[in-house]
N, C-alpha and C positions, 0 to 999 in steps of 0.2 A: 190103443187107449183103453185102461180100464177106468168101469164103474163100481164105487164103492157106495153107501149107505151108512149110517151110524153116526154117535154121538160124541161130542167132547169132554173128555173126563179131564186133563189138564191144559194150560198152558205155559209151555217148557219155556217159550222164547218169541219176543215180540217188539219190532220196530217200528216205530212210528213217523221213520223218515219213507219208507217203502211199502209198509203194513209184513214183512217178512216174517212169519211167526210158525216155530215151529206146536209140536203139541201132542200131546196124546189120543187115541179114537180107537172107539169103543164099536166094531162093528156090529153090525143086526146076530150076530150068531154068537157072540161075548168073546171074540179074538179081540186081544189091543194091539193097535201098533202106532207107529210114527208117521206124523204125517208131517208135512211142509209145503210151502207156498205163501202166497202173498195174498194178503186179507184184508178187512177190518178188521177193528176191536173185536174180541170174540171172549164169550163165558164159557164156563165150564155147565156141561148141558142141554148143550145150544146141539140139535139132529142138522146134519146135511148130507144133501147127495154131493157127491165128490167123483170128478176124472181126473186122469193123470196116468201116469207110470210109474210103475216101481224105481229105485235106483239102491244103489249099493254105497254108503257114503263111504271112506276110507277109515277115517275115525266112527262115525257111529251107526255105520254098518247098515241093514235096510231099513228102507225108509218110502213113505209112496210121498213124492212130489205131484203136487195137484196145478192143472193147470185152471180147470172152471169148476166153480160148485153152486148148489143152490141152497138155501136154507128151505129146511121143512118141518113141520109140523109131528110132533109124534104120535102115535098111533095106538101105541100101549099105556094103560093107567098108569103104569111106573114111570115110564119115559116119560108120560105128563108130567109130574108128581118130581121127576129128576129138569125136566126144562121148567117148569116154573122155582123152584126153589132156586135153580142158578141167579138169578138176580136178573135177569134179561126182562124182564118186564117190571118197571119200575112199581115199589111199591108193596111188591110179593117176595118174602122172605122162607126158610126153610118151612117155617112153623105155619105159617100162613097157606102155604102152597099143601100141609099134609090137610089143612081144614075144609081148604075147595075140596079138594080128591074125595074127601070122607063125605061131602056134603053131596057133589055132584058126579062121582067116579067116572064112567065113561062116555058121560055126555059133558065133560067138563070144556072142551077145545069148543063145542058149540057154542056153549053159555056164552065163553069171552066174546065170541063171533059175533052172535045174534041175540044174546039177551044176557046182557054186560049188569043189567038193576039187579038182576037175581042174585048177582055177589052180597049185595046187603044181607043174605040169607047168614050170611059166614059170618059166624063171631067175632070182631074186631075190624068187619069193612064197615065204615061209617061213611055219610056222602062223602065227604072231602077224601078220604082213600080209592072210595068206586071213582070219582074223576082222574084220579092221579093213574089209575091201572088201565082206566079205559083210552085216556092218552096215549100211554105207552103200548098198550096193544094195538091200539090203530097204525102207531107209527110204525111199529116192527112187522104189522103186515104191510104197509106201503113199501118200506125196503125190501122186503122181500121181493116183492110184484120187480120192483125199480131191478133189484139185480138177475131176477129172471130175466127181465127186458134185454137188458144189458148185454148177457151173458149171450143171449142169443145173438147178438151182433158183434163177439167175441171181445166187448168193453169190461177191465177186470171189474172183481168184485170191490173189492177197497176203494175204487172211484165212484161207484155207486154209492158207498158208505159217505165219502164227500160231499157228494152233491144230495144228498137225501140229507144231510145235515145242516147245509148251508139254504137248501130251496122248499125243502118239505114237500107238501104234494103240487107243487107249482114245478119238481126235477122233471115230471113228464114233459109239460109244454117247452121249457126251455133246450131241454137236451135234442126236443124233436125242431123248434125252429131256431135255437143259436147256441148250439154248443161251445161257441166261445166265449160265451158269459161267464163259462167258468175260471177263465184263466186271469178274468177282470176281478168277481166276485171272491174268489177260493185261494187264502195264502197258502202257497204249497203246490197251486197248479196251475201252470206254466202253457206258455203258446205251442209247447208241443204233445205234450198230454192231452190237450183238448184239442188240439191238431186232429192227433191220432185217434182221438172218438169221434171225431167230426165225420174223419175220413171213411173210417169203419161206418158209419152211418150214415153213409153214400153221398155226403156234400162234393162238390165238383172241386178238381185241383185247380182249375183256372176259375173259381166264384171268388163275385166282387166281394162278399163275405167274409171268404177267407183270406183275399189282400186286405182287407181295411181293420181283421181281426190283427192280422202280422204289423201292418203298418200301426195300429195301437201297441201292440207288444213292446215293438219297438224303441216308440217314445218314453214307454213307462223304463224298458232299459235306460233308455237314456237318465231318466229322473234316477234312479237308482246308481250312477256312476256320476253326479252332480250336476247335470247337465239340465239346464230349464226348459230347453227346445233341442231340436235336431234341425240341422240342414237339411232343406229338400230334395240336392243331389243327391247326401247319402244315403236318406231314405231310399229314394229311387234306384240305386247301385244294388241295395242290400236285398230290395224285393225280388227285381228281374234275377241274383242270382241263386238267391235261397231258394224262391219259389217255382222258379224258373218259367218266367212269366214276360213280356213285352213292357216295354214304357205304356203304352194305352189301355192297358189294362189297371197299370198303375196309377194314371193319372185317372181313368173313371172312377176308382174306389176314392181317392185323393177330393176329387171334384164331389162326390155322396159324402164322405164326410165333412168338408166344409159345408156343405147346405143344409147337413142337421146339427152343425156348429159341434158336433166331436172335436173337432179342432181348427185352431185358428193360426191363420198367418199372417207373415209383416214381413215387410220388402227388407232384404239385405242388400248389397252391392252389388255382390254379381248371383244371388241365389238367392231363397226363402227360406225364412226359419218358421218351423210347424211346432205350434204349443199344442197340449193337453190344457183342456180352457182352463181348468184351476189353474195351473202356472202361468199362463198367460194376463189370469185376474191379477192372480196374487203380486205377480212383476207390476204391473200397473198398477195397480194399490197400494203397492210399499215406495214408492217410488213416487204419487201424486202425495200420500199420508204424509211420507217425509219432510218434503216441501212444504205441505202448508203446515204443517210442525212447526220449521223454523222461521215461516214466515208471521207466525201470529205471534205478539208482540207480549213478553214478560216482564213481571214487577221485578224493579230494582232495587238492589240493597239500598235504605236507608239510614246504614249506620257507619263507621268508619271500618272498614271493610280489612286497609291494612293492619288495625290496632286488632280484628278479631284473629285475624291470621296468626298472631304473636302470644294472641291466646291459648289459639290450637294448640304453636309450639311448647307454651311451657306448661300446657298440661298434657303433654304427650312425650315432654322433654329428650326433641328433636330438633335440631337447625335444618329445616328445610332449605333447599338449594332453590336455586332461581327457577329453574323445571318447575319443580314441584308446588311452589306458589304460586305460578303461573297457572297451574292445572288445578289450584286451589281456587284462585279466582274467578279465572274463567268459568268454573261452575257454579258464579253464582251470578253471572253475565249471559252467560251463553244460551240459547236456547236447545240447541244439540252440540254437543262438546264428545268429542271421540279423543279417548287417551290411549294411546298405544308404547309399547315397549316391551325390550326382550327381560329376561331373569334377572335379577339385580340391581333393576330399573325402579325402584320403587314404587313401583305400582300399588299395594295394599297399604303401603305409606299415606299415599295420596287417599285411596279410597275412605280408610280412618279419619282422615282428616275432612274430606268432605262431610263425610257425617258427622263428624262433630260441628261441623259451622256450620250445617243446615239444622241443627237442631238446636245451638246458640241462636237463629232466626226463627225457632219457631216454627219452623217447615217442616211436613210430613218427607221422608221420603222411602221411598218403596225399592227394598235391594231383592233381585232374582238373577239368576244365575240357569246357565241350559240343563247340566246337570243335578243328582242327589248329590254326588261328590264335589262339585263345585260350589253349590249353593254350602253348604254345610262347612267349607272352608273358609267362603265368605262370611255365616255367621262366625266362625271361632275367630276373624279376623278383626270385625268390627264390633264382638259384643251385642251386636241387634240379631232379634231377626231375620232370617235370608231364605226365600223358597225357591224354587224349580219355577220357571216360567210357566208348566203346567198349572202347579197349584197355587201361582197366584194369577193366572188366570180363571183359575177353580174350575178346574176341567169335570166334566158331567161323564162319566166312563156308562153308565144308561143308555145315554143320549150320543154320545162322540161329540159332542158340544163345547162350549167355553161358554162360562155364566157372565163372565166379562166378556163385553163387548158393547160396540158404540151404543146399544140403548144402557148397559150399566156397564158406563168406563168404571175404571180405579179410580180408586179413591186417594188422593196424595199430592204433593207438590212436584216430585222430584219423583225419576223413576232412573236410579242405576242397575246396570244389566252388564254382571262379569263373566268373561271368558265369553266374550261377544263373535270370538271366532269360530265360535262351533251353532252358532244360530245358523239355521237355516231359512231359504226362503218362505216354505208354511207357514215355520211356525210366527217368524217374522211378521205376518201378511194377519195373522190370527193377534201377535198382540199389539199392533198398530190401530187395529180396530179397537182394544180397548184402552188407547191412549188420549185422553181430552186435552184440546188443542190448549190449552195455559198449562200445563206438565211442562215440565224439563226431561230430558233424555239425556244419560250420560251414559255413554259405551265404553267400557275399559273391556280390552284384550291385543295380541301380541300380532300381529299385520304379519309376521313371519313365520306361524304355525301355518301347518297345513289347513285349507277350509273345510267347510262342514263338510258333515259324511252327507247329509241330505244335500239337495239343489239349492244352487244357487254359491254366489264369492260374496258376502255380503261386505263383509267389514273392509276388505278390497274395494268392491267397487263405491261403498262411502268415502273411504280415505279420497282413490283416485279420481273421484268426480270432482272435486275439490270445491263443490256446494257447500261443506259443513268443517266448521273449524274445528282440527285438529291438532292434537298435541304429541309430536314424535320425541319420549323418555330416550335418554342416548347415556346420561353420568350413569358410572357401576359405581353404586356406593360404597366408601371402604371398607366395611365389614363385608363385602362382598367381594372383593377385591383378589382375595387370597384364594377364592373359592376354581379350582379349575373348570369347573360344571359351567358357570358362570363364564368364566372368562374363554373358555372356548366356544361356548353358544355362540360368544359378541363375535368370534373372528371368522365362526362358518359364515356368519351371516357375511363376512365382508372376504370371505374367498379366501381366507389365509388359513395355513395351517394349521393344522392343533399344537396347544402346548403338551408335551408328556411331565408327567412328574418326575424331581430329581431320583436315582437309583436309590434306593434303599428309603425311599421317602412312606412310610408303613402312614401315616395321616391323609393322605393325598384322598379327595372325593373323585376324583375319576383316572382310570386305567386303562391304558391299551396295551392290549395282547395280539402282538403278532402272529400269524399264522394263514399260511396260504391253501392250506389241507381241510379239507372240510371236515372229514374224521377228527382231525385232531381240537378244531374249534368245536364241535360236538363234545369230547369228551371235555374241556376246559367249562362250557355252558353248563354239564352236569355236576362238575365237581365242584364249581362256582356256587351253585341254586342249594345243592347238599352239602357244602360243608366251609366254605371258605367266607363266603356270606355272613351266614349265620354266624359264626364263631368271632367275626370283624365286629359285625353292628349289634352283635345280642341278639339274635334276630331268631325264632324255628325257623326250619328249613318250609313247614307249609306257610307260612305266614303273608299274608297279601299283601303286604309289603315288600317283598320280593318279585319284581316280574320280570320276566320275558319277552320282552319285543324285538320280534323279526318282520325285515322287508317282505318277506315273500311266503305263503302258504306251503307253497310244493317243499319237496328236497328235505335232506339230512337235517338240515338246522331251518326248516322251515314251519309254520305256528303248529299244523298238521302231527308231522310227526313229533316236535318237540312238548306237544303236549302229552301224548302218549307213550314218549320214555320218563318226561319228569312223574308223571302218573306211577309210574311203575314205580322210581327210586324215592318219591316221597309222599307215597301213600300206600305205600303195596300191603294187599292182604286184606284190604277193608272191602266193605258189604256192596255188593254194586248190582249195576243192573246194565246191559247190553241191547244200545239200539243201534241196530247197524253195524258199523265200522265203529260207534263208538262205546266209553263204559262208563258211567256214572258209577262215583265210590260217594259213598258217607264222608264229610270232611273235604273232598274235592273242592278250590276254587272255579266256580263256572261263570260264566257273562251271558247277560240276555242279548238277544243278538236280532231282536227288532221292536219298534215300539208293539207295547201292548198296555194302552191306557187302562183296558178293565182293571187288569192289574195293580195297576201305573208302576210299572218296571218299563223300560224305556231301554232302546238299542246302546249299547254300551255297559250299563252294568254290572256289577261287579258283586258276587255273595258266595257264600259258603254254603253246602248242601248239611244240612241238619239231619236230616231223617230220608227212609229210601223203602217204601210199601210194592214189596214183591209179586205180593196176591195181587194187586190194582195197579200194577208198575205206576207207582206213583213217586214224586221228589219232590220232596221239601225245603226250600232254598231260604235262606235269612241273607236278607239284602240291609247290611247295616240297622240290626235290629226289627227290621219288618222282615216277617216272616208269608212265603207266597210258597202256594201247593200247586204243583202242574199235573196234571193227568197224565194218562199218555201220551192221548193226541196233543197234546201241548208240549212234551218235553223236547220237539225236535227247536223248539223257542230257544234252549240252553244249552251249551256248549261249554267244553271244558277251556279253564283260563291260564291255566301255569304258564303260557303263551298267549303273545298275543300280538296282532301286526298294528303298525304304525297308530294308524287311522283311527283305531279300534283304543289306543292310548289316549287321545283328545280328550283336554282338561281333566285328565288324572294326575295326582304325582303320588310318588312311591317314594320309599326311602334307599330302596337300590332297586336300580335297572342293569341287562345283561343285553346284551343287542351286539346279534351275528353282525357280519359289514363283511363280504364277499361279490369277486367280479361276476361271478354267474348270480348274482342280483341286482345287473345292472337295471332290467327294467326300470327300479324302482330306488336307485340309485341317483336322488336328487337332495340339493341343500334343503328345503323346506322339510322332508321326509327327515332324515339326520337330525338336522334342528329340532323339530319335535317330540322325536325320541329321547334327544339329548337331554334336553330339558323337563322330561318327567323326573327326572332322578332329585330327592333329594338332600343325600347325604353321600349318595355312591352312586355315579355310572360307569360300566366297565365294556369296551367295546374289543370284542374279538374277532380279527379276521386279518385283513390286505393291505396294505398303505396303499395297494393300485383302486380297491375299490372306496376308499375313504376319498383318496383326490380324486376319483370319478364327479362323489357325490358330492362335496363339499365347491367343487368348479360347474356342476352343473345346476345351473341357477334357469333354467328355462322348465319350471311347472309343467303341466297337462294343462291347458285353457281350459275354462268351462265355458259354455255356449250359456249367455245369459246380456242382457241388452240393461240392465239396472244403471250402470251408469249412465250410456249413455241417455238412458230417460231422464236422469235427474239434471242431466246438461240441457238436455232440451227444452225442461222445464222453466230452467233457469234464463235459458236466452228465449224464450219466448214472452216471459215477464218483462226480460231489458225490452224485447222490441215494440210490448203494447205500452211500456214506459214510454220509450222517448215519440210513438205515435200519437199519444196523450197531450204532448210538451209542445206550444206554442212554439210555431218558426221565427 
């Protein structure tokens, strides 16, 4: 092992999924060389001692790979004078840093240390700058202390950088009595990364600690693959093997967390389901809200209800079908009214129309949508107004808040919520609380799309409880008739084949291309997205209205690599920046790929990268005209879109879709998956691959269940009303 000493003059290269950054250094006797290893954010200027070994890369030849280093203070007036200008202490700039020097020369490192007021000496420190400097010097000597600590317990340095950021001087206490706070606390770090500090920092493998820490990790997996709860067996199976521990060990940690109510349970049939208590609230409150929703009693139209309906029609001059006026009415009857149906179903028909006969009565009504993309359709649909559930709950990104809520519900008579399929349990449970019991609830979305990416089957277990009246759309209207998109959606759902278009039929909105060779559907995907596409619909080949959704991540034509060759063929040569395995270009379509309310970009989203700062690896994203700056530490948020899997499609539509369909994607190989792909497209979908795995996936109609008790609460609700009814009822 060698020891090295010296400063940082560049940074060549730096990711912020690992901190892997290479870089230039400046040792104590003015040799540079290459250095590498995995870090925090690092400036240029910044002195550390450094271990490690030499190594010889093949391409770029030596290099010292460091495996521990410390940050240190310089020693020399210049090396002051070069560490403060670097930017590392908030505040202090080139010109600023030669004025200390000139003012205080080689007692300067004291001054910040021990007498921080004496900066007002310096021309242009004014109070409000001395707080800002003296902040940032305190903090950058805490991390320091924190990664010395660390280091000495062989925990790297860029975890330090973590937790100094997220706990401040409070990472002492935590990391020394529960190092798996961070795995709760820190998005980015995981039950085994704090595992692995834990362990280094001599926690016991068999402490109740560290089962009660895994059996949380657990559940939060669970929540993260849609699941509300976990069974108690599987827990138990997952502990004893992972951790390799006894059932009584399991059950002691199990029994400590119910008693500090970390988590709660409820009898199943032949086992237990174990919440995380938000889910467990949130189930229970959307599900009691529900109920007394449609149990509290609404004004009724008082005018001739069928002659407005005729109104609708001829100022919309549409013959509504018996569905549709039935779904017209009942929303003005109903107190929760659920309209569901696949493409072609007239759904935004209907919706149009309700808003127009709520506002012929004079009624507010309040239209949100899950998504920017949805909402935004629904306004171009109805002509109103339409927000995000976020912001018409008027989410407080400060706070992590909603300003709506039962002390200030909304405001309105009527509240429709489209593309109801992608709500999840949260955020469900957040805006029930801001719904006042005389509102009406209408839910329109499609009972056959895949459910949310978050926890919870909502519109599922609505439908199937069958407390709330529902409206199942089934006519394809005839201008929609002709449409293949359409008319194959309706027959996966009912387990029949697809239609293909007649031979030579160049009109046709969707296409199946044979091929059982994954090579060879790889090259059809690329020449599709570059050239065949674009030249059919008028389309650029970068245009976000072309996407790519595949079943599966891994493999040839999986989102992984298929983002990373369309990258190449339709953006090659643009300005980028490298984190990881991955590259951000200028012009790239990317997706945010978890909520981030400060923001309010949101898991799913969809934007063009604008601008790309190399000095600060920074990215500049335009999300449909709003423009959001990521740092570093933020860009591992975005990922590139040219691809994108199923799931990650939810209430988009495109104007053409490309979507692999291969048997080595059988995992993922189900009707609801298919159908929802199908159904983004909307002017072209073109699917390439197997007829073995298309009738895989189009016969296989059995889901993934999610572990979630919503319905049956709302039944239970319901037969416990009949039974204090007819207890009430003279014999």
């Amino acid at each position: 092992m060698d020891y090295l000493a010296g400063s940082i003059d560049s940074i060549v290269y730096y990711s912020p999924d690992n901190g892997y950054t290479v870089c230039r250094f400046s040792l104590e006797g003015g040799e540079a060389i290459t250095v590498v290893g995995n870090f925090p954010p690092l400036s240029p200027g910044e002195m550390l001692k450094i271990s490690g070994k030499w190594e010889i890369n093949p391409r770029f030849g030596k290099q010292f790979h460091v495996d521990n280093y410390i940050p240190v203070l310089p020693s020399s007036v210049k090396g002051v004078e070069k560490f403060l200008s670097s930017g590392m202490i908030s505040g202090i700039g080139p010109v600023l840093a030669k004025r200390i020097i000139q003012r205080f020369g080689e007692r300067t490192m004291d001054v910040l240390s021990n007498e921080p007021e004496r900066l007002c000496e310096v021309e242009g420190i004014a109070e409000k700058k001395l707080r800002e400097v003296k902040r940032s010097w305190v903090e950058h000597e805490d991390i320091r202390e924190l990664i010395i600590f660390l280091q000495e317990h062989n925990v790297s340095s860029a975890l330090a950088a973590k937790l100094y950021k997220q706990y401040g001087k409070r990472a002492f206490h935590i990391i020394k009595t529960n190092p798996y706070q961070a795995c709760h606390d820190i998005w980015g770090i995981g039950f085994k990364t704090a595992d692995s500090m834990a362990l280094k920092l001599g926690m016991d493998p068999g402490s109740s600690e560290r089962i009660k820490a895994y059996i949380h990790y657990l559940l939060e997996k669970c929540s993260e693959n849609g699941h509300v709860f976990a069974k108690k067996s599987e827990l138990l199976k997952t502990c004893c093997k992972d951790l390799g521990i006894g059932e009584q060990g399991f059950l002691t940690a199990m029994a400590s967390l119910k008693m500090k109510k970390l988590v709660i349970t409820e009898k199943l049939d032949q086992d237990s389901a174990v919440y995380l208590p938000f889910f467990h609230e949130a189930e229970e409150e959307v599900a009691s809200s529900l109920y007394d929703l449609v149990s509290f009693p609404s004004k009724r139209p008082l005018f001739d209800v069928e002659k407005a309906v005729r109104q609708v029609e001829t100022k919309s001059h549409i013959d509504f079908t018996y569905e549709q006026k039935r779904a017209i009415k009942d929303s003005l009857f109903k107190k929760i009214l659920v309209i569901t149906g696949g493409p072609g179903t007239g759904k935004t028909t209907i919706v149009r129309a309700i808003v127009s006969i709520f506002k012929m009565w004079d009624k507010k009504i309040i239209l949100a949508a899950p998504t920017g993309r949805a909402a935004k359709r629904l306004s171009e649909s109805t002509g109103r107004e339409a927000k995000t559930i976020h912001r018409t709950l008027e989410y407080l990104s400060k706070t992590g808040k909603f300003r709506r809520n039962e002390a200030h519900p909304l405001e309105g008579d009527v509240l429709l919520i489209d593309e109801f399929s992608m709500v999840d349990l949260p955020l469900m449970f957040h805006l029930l609380k801001a719904v006042p019991r005389y509102m009406r609830l209408i839910l329109v979305g499609d009972k056959d799309q895949l459910p949310s990416v978050g926890p919870g089957a909502l519109l599922k277990d609505i439908i199937d409880s069958g407390v709330f009246d529902v409206l199942v759309l089934t006519k394809i209207f005839r201008q929609e008739r002709h449409s293949l998109i359409v008319r194959n959606a309706h027959r996966i759902n009912q387990g029949k084949p697809i239609i293909r278009p007649k031979k030579g039929d160049e009109d046709s909105d969707f296409y199946f291309i044979y091929s059982e060779d994954e090579q060879k559907v790889f090259k059809w995907i690329m020449d599709m997205c570059a050239h065949r596409i674009p030249k059919k619909l008028g389309l650029p080949p970068l245009s976000t209205q072309i996407q790519v959704i595949s079943p599966m991540y891994r493999g040839l034509v999986g989102v992984d690599n298929l983002n990373k060759e369309l990258q190449k063929r339709l953006n090659p040569g643009s300005e980028g920046l490298k984190f990881g395995k991955k590259e951000i270009r200028i012009r790239d379509k990317v997706m945010q790929i978890r909520n981030n309310y400060e923001k309010e970009v949101f898991n799913g989203d969809i934007g063009r990268v604008r601008d790309i700062d190399k000095k600060r690896y920074s990215v500049l994203v335009d999300f449909d005209g709003k423009e959001v700056l990521y740092s570093r530490e933020e860009v591992n948020e975005i990922v590139n879109a040219y691809a994108i899997s199923v799931h990650k499609s939810q209430g988009s539509e495109y104007q053409a879709v490309v979507m692999p369909l291969l048997t080595q994607h059988y995992i993922m190989l189900q009707r609801n998956l298919f159908y929802t792909a199908l159904t983004r497209a909307k002017r072209l979908s073109c699917v390439i691959g197997s007829y073995k795995a298309m009738y895989i996936a189009i016969k296989n109609n059995k889901p993934i269940q999610r572990n979630c008790l919503l319905k049956k609460k709302l039944i239970n609700l319901r037969n416990q009303e009949r039974w204090n009814r007819e207890a009430e009822e003279p014999s």
